[in-house]
ROTI-863185 format. One record per residue (C-alpha): residue number from 1; x, z, y. Coordinates in steps of 0.02 Angstrom, whole numbers, always signed. Layout:
! residues N
R    i    east      up   north
R  NUM       X       Z       Y
...
***
This chain:
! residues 517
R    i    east      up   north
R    1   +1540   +4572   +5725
R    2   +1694   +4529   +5628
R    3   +1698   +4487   +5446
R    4   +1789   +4668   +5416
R    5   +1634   +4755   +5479
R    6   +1498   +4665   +5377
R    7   +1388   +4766   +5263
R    8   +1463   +4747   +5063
R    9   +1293   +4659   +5030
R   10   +1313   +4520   +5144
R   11   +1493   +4469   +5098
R   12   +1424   +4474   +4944
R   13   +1287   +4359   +4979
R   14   +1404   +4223   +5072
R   15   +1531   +4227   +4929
R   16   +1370   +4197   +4817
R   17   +1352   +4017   +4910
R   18   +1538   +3969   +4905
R   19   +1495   +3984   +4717
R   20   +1509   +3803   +4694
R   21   +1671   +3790   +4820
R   22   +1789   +3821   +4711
R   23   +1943   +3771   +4811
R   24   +1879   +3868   +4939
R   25   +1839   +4031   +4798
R   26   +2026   +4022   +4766
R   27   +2072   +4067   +4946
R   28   +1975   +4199   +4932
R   29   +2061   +4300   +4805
R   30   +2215   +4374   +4888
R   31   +2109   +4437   +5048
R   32   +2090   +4613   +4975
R   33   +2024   +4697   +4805
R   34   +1866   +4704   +4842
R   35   +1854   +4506   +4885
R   36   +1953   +4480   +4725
R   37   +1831   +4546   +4617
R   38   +1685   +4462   +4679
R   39   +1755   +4304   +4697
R   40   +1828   +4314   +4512
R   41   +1662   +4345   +4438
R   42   +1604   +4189   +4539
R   43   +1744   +4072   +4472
R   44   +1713   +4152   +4272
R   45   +1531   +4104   +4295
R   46   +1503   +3950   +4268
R   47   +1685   +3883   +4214
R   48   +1642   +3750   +4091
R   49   +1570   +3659   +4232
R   50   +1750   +3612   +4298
R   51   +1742   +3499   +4122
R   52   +1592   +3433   +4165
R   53   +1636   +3380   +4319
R   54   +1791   +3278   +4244
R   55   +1916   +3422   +4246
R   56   +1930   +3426   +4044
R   57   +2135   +3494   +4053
R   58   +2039   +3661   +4116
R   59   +1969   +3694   +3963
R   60   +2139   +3737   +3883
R   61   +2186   +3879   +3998
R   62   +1975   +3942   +3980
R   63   +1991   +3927   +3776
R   64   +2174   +4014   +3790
R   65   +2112   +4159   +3893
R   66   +1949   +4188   +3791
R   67   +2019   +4210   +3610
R   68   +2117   +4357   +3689
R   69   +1935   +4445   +3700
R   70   +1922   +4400   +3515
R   71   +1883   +4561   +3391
R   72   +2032   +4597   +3282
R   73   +1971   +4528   +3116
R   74   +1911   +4385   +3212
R   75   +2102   +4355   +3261
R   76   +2155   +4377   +3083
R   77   +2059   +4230   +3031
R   78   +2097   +4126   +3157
R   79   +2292   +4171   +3122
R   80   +2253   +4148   +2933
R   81   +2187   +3952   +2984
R   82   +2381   +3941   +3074
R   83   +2304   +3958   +3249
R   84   +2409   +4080   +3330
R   85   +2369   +4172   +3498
R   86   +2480   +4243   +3614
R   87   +2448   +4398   +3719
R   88   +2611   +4429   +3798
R   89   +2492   +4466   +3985
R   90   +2347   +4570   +3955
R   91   +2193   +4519   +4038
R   92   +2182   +4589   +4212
R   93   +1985   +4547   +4194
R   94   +1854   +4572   +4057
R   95   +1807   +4366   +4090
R   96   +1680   +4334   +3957
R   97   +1596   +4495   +4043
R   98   +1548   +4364   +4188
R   99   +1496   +4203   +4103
R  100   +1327   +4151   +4166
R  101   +1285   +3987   +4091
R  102   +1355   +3875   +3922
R  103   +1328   +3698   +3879
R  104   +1380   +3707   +3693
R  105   +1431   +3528   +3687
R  106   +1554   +3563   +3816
R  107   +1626   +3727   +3724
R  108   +1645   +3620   +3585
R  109   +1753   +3502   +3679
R  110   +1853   +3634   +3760
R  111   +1892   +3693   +3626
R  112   +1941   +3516   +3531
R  113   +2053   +3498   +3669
R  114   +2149   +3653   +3654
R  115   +2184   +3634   +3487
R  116   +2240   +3453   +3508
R  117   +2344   +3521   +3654
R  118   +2436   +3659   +3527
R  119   +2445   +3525   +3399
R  120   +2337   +3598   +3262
R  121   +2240   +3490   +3142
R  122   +2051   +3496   +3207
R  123   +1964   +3529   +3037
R  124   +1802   +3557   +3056
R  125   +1794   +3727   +2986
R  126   +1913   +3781   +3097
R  127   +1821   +3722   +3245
R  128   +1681   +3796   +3179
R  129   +1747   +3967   +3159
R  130   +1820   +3957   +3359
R  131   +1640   +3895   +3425
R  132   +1559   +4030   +3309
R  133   +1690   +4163   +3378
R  134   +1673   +4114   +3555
R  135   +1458   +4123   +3586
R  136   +1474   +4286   +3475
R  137   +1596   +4362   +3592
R  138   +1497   +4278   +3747
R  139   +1322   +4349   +3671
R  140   +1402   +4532   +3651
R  141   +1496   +4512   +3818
R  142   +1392   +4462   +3947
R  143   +1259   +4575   +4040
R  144   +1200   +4426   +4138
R  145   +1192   +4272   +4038
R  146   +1055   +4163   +4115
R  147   +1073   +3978   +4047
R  148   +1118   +3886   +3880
R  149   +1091   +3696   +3835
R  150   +1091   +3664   +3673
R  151   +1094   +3481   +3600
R  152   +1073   +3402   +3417
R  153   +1125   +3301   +3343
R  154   +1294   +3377   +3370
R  155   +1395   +3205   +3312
R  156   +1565   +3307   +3286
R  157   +1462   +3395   +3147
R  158   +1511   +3574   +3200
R  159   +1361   +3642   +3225
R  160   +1315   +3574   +3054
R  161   +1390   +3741   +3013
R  162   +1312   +3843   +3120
R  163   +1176   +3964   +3094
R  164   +1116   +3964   +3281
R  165    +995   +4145   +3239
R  166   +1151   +4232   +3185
R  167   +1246   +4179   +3332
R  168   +1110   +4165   +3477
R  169   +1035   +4336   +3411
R  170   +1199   +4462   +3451
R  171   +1143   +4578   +3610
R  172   +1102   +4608   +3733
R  173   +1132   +4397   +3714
R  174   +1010   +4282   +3776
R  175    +884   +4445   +3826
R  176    +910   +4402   +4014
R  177    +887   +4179   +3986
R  178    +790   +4119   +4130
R  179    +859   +3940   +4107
R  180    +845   +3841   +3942
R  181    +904   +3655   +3881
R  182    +883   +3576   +3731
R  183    +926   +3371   +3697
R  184    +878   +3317   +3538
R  185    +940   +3121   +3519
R  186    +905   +3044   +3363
R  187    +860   +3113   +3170
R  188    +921   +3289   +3135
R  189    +992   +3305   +2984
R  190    +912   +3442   +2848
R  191   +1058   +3597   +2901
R  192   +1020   +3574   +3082
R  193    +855   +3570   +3047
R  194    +844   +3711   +2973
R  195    +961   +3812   +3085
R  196    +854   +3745   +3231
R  197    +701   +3774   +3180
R  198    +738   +3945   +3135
R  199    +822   +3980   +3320
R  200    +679   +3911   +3411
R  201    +557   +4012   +3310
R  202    +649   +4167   +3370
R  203    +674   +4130   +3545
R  204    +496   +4210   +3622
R  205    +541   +4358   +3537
R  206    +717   +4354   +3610
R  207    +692   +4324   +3794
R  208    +526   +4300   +3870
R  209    +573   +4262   +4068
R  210    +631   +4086   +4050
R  211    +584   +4009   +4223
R  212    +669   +3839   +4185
R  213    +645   +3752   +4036
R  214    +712   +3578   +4003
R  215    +674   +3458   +3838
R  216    +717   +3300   +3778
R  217    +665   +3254   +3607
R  218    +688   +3093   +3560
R  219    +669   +3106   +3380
R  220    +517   +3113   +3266
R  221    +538   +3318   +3198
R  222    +339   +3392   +3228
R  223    +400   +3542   +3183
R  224    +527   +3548   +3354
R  225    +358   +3504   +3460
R  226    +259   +3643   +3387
R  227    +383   +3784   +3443
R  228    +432   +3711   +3622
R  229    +249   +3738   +3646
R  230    +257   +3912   +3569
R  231    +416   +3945   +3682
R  232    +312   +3883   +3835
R  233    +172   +4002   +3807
R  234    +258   +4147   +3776
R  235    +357   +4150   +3954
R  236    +295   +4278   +4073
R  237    +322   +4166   +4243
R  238    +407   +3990   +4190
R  239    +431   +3911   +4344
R  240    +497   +3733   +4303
R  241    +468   +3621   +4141
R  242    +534   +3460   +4111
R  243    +468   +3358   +3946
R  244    +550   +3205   +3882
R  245    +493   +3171   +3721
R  246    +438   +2991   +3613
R  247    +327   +3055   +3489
R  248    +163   +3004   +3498
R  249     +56   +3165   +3478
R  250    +179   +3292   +3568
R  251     +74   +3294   +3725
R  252     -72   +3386   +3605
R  253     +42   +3515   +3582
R  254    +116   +3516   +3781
R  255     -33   +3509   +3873
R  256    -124   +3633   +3812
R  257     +40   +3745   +3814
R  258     +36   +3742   +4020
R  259     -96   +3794   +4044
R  260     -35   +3977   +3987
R  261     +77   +3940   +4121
R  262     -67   +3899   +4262
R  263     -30   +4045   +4383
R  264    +185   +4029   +4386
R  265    +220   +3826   +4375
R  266    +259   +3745   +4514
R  267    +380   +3586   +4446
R  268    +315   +3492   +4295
R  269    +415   +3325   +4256
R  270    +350   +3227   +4122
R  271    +434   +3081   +4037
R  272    +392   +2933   +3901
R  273    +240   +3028   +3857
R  274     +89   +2955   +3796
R  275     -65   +3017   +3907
R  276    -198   +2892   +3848
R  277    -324   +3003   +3753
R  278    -276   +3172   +3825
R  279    -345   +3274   +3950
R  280    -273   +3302   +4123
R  281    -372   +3461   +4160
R  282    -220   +3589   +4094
R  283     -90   +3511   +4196
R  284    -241   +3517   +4331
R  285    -276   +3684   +4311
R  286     -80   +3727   +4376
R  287    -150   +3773   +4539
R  288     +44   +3812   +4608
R  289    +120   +3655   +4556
R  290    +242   +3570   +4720
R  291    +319   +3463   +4621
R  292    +260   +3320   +4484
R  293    +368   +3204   +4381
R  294    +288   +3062   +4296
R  295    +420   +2958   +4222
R  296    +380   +2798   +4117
R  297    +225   +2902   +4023
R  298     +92   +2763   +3980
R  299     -90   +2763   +3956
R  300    -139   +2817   +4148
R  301    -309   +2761   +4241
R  302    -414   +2787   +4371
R  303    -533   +2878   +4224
R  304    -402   +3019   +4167
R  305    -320   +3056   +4312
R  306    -479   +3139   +4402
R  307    -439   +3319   +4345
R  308    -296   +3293   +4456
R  309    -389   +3239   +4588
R  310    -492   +3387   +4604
R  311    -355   +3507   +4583
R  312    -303   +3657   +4695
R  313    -113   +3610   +4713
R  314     -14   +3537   +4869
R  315    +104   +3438   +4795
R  316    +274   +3414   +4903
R  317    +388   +3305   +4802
R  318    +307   +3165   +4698
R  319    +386   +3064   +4574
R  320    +310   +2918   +4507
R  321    +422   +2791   +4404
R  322    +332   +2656   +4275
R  323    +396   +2486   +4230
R  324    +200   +2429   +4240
R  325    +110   +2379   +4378
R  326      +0   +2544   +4418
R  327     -68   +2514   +4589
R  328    -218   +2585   +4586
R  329    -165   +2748   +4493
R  330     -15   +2771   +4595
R  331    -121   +2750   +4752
R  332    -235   +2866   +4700
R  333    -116   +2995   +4643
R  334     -25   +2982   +4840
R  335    -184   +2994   +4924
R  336    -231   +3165   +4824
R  337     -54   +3215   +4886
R  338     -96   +3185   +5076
R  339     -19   +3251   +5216
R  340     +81   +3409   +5139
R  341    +184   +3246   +5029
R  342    +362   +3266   +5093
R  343    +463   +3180   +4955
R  344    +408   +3042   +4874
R  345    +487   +2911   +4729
R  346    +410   +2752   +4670
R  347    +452   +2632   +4541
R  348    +337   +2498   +4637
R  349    +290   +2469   +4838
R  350    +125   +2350   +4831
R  351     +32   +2319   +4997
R  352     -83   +2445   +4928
R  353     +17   +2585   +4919
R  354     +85   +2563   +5079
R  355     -43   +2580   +5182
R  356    -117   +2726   +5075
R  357     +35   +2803   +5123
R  358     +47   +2749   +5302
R  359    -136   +2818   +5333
R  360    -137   +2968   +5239
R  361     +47   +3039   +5198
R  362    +124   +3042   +5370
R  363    +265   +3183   +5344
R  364    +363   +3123   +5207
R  365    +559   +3148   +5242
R  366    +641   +3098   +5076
R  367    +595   +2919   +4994
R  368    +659   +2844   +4850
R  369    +605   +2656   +4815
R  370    +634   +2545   +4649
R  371    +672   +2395   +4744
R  372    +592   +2227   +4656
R  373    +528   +2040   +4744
R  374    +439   +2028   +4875
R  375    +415   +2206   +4938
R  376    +520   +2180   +5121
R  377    +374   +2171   +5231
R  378    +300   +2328   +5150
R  379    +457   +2418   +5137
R  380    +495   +2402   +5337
R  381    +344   +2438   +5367
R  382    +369   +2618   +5307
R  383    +534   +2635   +5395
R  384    +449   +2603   +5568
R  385    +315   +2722   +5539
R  386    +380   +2872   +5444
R  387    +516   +3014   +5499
R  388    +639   +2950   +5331
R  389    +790   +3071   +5335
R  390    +832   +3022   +5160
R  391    +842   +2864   +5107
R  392    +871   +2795   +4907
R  393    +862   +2599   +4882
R  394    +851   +2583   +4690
R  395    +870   +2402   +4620
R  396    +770   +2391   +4454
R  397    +853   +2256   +4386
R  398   +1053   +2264   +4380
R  399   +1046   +2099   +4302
R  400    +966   +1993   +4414
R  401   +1040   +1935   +4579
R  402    +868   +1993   +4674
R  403    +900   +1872   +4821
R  404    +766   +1960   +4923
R  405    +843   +2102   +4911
R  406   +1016   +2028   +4980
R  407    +911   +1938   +5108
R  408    +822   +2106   +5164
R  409    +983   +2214   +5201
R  410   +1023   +2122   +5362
R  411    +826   +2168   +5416
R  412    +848   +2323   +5323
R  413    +991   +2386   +5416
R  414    +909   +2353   +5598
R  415    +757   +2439   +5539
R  416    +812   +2601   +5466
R  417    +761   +2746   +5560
R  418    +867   +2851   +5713
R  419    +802   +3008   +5602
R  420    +887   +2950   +5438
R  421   +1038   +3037   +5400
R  422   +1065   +3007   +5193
R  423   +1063   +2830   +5153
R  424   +1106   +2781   +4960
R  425   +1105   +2603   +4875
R  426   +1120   +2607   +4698
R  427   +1106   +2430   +4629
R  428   +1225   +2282   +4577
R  429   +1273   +2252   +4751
R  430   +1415   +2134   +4826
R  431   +1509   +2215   +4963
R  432   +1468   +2060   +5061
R  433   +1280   +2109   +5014
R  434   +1323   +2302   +5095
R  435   +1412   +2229   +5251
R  436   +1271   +2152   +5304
R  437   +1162   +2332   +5333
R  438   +1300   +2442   +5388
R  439   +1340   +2292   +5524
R  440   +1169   +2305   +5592
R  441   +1136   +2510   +5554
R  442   +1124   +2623   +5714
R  443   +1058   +2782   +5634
R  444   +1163   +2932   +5639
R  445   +1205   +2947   +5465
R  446   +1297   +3091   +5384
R  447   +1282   +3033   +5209
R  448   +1325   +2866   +5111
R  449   +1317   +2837   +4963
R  450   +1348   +2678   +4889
R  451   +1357   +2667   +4673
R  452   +1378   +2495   +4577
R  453   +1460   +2422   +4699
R  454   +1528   +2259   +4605
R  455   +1695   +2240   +4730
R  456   +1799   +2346   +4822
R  457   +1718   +2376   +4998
R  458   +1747   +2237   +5136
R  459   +1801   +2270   +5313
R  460   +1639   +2296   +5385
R  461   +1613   +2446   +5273
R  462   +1769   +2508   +5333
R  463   +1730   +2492   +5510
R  464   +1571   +2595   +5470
R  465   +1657   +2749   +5431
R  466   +1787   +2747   +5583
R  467   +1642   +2701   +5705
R  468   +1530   +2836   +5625
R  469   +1671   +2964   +5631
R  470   +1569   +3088   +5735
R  471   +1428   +3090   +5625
R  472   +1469   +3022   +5449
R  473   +1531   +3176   +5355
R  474   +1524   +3094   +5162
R  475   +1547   +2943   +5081
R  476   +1532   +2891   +4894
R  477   +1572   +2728   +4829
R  478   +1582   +2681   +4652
R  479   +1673   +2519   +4579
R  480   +1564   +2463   +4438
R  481   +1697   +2365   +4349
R  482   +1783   +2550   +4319
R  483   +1606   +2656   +4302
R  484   +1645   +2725   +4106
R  485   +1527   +2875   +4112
R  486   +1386   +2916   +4209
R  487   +1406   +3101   +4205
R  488   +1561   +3082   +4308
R  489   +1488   +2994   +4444
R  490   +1329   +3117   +4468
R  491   +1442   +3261   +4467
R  492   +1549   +3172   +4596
R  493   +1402   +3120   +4706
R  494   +1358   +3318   +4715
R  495   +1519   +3362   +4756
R  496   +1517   +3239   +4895
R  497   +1334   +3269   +4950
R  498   +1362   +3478   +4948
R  499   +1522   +3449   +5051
R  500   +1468   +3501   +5233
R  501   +1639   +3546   +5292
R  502   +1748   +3386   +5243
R  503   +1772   +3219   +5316
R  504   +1818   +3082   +5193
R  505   +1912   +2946   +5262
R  506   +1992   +2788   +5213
R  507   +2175   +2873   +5233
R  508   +2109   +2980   +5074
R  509   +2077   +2829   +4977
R  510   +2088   +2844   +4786
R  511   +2094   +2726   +4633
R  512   +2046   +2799   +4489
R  513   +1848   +2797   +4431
R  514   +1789   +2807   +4606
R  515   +1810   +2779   +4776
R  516   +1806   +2922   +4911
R  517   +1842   +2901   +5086
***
């Protein structure tokens, strides 16, 4: 059957997965009308990501095309404040009709950088009155808005201005969220506050099928913690949570708050939380949960961990990272896991958990492992009895020179499994330190990854990649001397890792914050 012949619904649903492709989007467009509009409402989706991912220049053209879509007394004001806007092409497309997702901290930038770019002053009113314009227009505009990240305290003070009720509450707006963020770093001061408060209180009137909800709070507001839990109980079928939150008593109000969510969750991630004097038995009583996070929470024993012991679930992927030494809970929280464990990451690899592992969590695939002393014998050990096809190596102390570690890799290299196929080492490694695996590695590996790299890659790295040709499809390595922000390199190591049709190789070499071959 040729591509002209396909059914409209399944062009549609292949153009849906190039939806992150965007080079490949763009050659899309001039195939026919039809194939032009689709892919356009792709590519106007999500189009603040291109900033995120270290594009920020593309916010200019994004901000200049948007105001067009303005209302007319919304243009007078902004021509009143000297910003002038040009409309000499009308609009082929009604864009803001497509945008699915916003990150408001990114809008803001955008939109810093556009008027920096026409050479306006930036006064903060006027930014104000662009960001206020813009998620008005976006809220009245778009039939299929899905996601919005919100984070406070907002340290260019614009949303200091902002009333987010007024703004959020325009229709049909944020009637059809399914995905939520909100980062709260840090003391609030009293405007945002209030403005906060007073959003969050509305939001389970607003929109009630949130299926992904993601909070960090790092700051001491109760108030905050009370009405996350009220927006977690008022979902109809939230499918994912993720909690990261250092006040003491926010698990009272958390905990109990899943529950209401017992018959939809199936991801809880859980981090710095305090789980001492709480009870287990509401996360426990998630009988659908695949997927558990616990990241650095304290207060964990063999006592309160039995609710989850006795629970229903299969969990799948397992995270469990803790700068203690939690053998015996960790153990015990594998063992419940048993054979339906596929991925697994550990903070710690004791003699203990390794053969709890070994004898009763035989199909794991994907294993991530904080690397500290003395774990080497343990660690093989797993390689040479499990089916690894991805493989992290995490070292959990960048400052130390961890001499086992750079005596393992020779070892480690001879040992890793034929099945593995994604190997990543992210630790303050030498590329001596790296030649000595990849010299000794005879799995078929399609990915490599290789991040805080101290040194530009040696020889034997290079000989990797041309020997591997025929299997190695990606590779990632990142200079730490030149590593300035960490969002760049994870939205460079998806990129790389999502890539299936691309071989990097050293002719492609570049020198700017990473490496890419």
């Amino acid at each position: 059957m040729s591509i002209h012949s396909l059914p409209t619904e399944c062009l549609k649903y292949i153009l849906e997965n190039l939806k992150n492709h965007t080079k490949t989007l763009h050659c899309c467009l001039l195939v026919n009308r039809f194939w032009c509009k689709n892919v356009i409402k792709l590519l106007w989706s999500h189009p603040f990501s291109l900033i995120e991912a270290g594009k920020p220049n593309v916010g200019n053209s994004l901000i200049s095309t948007y105001v067009l879509f303005l209302k007319d007394e919304e243009i007078a004001l902004l021509l009143n404040r000297s910003i002038d806007i040009f409309n000499n092409n009308p609009p082929l497309f009604n864009y803001p009709s497509f945008l699915n997702e916003l990150n408001c901290s990114t809008l803001t930038s955008a939109i810093l950088n556009w008027l920096f770019a026409k050479k306006l002053p930036m006064d903060w009113n006027e930014v104000s009155l662009l960001v206020k314009s813009l998620c008005e227009l976006f809220m009245r505009s778009c039939t299929n808005f899905y996601s919005l990240k919100i984070s406070l305290p907002s340290f260019d003070f614009v949303w200091d201005y902002l009333d987010f009720f007024n703004i959020f509450n325009v229709q049909p707006g944020l009637s059809n969220l399914t995905k939520f963020q909100l980062v709260i770093v840090g003391e609030c001061n009293i405007r945002e506050i209030s403005n906060l408060t007073k959003f969050l209180t509305s939001l389970p009137k607003i929109c009630t099928g949130v299926k992904e909800l993601y909070i960090e709070c790092m700051g001491e507001q109760e108030c905050f913690i009370e009405l996350i839990a009220n927006i977690i109980r008022s979902q109809h079928n939230l499918l994912k949570i993720r909690i990261k939150c250092t006040r003491e008593d926010s698990v009272n109000y958390i905990m109990p708050a899943l529950q209401h969510q017992q018959n939809s969750l199936n991801s809880v991630q859980l981090h710095l939380m305090n789980l001492d004097r709480i009870s287990l038995d509401h996360l426990a009583a998630c009988h659908n949960l695949t997927s558990l996070e616990l990241n650095g929470c304290y207060g964990l024993t063999l006592n309160n961990i039995i609710p989850l012991m006795n629970a229903n679930f299969a969990i799948k992927n397992l995270y469990l990272w803790n700068p203690l030494r939690l053998t015996n809970v960790h153990s015990a929280i594998i063992q419940k896991a048993g054979q339906k464990l596929r991925k697994l990451v550990l903070s710690q690899l004791t003699r203990e958990i390794t053969q709890t592992i070994l004898t009763f969590c035989p199909n794991i695939t994907h294993l991530e492992i904080g690397y500290s002393d003395k774990i080497s014998t343990f660690f093989i050990s797993l390689l040479n009895n499990l089916q690894i096809t991805h493989l992290t190596i995490q070292e959990l102390n960048s400052f130390s020179s961890n001499l086992d570690l750079i005596k393992m890799l020779p070892s480690l290299g001879e040992n890793l499994p034929y099945s593995l196929n994604y190997l990543k080492l992210d630790g303050n490694f030498d590329p001596n330190q790296v030649d000595n695996l990849v010299i000794n590695c005879k799995s078929p590996i399609k990915t490599l990854i290789c991040k805080n790299i101290r040194n530009i890659p040696n020889k034997s790295i290079i000989h990797f990649i041309k020997s591997n040709e025929g299997s190695l499809k990606r590779i990632g390595v990142m200079i730490k001397q030149i590593y300035l922000f960490n969002f760049k390199w994870n939205c460079f190591e998806k990129r790389i890792e999502n890539d299936e049709y691309k071989t990097y190789m050293y002719s492609s070499l570049q020198l700017d914050d990473s490496w890419i071959f």
